[in-house]
C-alpha positions in Angstrom: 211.9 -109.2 210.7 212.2 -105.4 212.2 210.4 -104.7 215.4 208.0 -101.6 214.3 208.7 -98.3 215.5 205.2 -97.7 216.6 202.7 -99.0 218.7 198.8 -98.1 219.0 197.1 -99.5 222.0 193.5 -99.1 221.8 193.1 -99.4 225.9 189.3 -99.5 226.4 186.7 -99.4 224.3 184.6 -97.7 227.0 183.3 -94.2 226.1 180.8 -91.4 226.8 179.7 -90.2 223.4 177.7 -92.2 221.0 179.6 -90.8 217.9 177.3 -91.1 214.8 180.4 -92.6 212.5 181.9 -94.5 215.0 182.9 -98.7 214.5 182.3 -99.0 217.9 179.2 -97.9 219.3 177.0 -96.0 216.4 174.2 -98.4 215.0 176.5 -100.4 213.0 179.4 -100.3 215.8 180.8 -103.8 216.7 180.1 -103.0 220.4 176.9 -101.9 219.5 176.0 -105.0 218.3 176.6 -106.8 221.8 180.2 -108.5 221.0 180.9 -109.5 224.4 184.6 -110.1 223.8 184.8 -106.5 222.9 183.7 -105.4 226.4 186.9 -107.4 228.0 189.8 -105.5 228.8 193.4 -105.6 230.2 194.4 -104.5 233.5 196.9 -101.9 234.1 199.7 -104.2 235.4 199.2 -106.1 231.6 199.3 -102.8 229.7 202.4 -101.7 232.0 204.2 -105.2 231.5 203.6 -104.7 227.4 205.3 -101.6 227.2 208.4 -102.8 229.4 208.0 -106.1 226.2 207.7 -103.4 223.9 210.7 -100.6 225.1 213.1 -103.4 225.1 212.8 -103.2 220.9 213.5 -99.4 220.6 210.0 -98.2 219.9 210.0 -94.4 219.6 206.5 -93.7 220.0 203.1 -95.0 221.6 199.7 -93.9 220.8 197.2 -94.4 222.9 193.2 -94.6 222.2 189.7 -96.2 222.8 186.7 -95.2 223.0 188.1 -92.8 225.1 191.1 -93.5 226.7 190.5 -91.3 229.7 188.1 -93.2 230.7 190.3 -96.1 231.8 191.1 -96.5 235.3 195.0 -95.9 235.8 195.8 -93.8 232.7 197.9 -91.5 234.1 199.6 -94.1 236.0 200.1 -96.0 232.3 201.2 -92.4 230.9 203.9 -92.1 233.5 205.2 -95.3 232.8 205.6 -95.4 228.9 207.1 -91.6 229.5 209.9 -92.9 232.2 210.7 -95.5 228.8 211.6 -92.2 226.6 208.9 -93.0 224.8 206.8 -90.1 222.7 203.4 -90.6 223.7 200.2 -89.9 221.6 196.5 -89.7 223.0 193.3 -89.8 221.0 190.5 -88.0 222.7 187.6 -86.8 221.9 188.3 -83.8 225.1 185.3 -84.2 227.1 187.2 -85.9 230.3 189.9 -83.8 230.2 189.3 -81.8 233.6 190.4 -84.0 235.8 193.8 -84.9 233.9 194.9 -81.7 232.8 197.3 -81.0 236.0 198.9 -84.5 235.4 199.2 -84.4 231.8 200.8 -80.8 232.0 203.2 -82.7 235.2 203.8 -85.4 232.9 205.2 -83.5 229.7 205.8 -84.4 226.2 202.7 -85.8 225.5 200.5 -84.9 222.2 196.4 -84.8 222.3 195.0 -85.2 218.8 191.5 -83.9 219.6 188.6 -84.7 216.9 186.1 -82.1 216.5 183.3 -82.1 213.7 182.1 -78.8 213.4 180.5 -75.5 214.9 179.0 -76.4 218.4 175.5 -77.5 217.5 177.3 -79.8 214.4 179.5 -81.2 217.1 177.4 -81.8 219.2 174.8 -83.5 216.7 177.4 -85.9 215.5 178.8 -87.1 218.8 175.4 -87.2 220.1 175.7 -85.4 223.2 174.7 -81.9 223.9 177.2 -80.0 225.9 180.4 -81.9 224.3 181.6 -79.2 221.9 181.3 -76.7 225.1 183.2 -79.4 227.2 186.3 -79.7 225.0 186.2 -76.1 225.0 186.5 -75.6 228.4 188.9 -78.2 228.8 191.2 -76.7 226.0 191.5 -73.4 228.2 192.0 -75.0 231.4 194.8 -76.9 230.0 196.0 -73.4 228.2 196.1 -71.6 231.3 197.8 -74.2 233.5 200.8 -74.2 230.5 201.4 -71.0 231.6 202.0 -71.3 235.1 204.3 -74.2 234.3 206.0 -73.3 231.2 205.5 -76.4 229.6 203.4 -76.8 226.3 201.3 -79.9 225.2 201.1 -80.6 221.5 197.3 -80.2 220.5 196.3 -81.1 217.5 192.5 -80.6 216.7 191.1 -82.9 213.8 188.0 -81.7 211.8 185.9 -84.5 210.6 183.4 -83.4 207.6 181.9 -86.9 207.9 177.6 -85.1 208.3 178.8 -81.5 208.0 175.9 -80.5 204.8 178.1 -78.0 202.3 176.3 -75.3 203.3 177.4 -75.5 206.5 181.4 -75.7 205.7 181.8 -71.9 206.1 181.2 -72.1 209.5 184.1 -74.7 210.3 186.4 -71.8 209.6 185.3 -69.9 212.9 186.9 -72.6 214.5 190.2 -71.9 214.6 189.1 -69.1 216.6 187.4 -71.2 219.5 190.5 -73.4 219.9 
């Protein structure tokens, strides 16, 4: 049998929003429901040593999620090390912890956020249940715009729109968007 040419790790499944759809922690969300093995979770050195496993076999490309991924200690360090492999790296975020990565992930390089939005601000923010975490991934967006500039280097941002409580006659107003980001 082939070895696959990706890999998903979902590295923690801490995270700081309490998305309404989410199989983690909304109301039906297996983490929610007090699944204590869910709560348990590698150490660095163990995700390091399964990427050196894993890069042995050729993979071509990692992508890396949660909850939120930035919230686990070490994930630049991990970052660094599946990027010294060759390997393209992919990070699912929902942006809000950005800020204090953005200098490292422009440093690092060749690595592609796939941010998930689900509507205007006050839609956003309903869904993920959070005030303030539309504004957030705004802020964090520019912050990691501007610092492109100054080292000419360019993440790959990809913003997903999720119409999973937007009502229809709200839809219009998801097509402001692509001014925001």
């Amino acid at each position: 049998m082939d070895f696959p040419e990706k890999v998903s790790f979902t590295i923690t499944n801490t995270c700081n929003l309490r998305c309404q759809m989410c199989g983690q922690w909304s109301k039906e969300g297996y983490i929610k429901k007090r699944n204590r093995s869910c709560r348990q979770e590698l150490k660095l050195e163990d995700w390091k040593r399964l990427v050196d496993e894993i890069a042995g076999h050729k993979i071509d490309f990692f992508l890396i999620r949660g909850g939120e991924p930035f919230l686990f200690p070490g994930i630049i360090e991990l970052l660094e090390h599946i990027h010294s492999k060759g390997i393209l790296i992919s990070v699912d975020t929902n942006g809000t912890v950005l800020k204090k990565y953005v200098k490292d992930l422009v440093r690092i390089g060749d690595i592609h956020l796939t941010i998930s939005v689900d509507g205007p601000e006050e839609i956003h923010d309903y869904v993920r249940s959070v005030k303030g975490s539309f504004q957030k991934i705004k802020e964090n967006i520019a912050l990691l715009r501007q610092l492109e500039k100054t080292v000419e280097k360019i993440l790959a941002h990809q913003f997903v729109l999720q119409l999973v409580l937007i009502p229809i006659k709200d839809l219009a107003k998801c097509r402001t968007l692509q001014k925001v980001f």
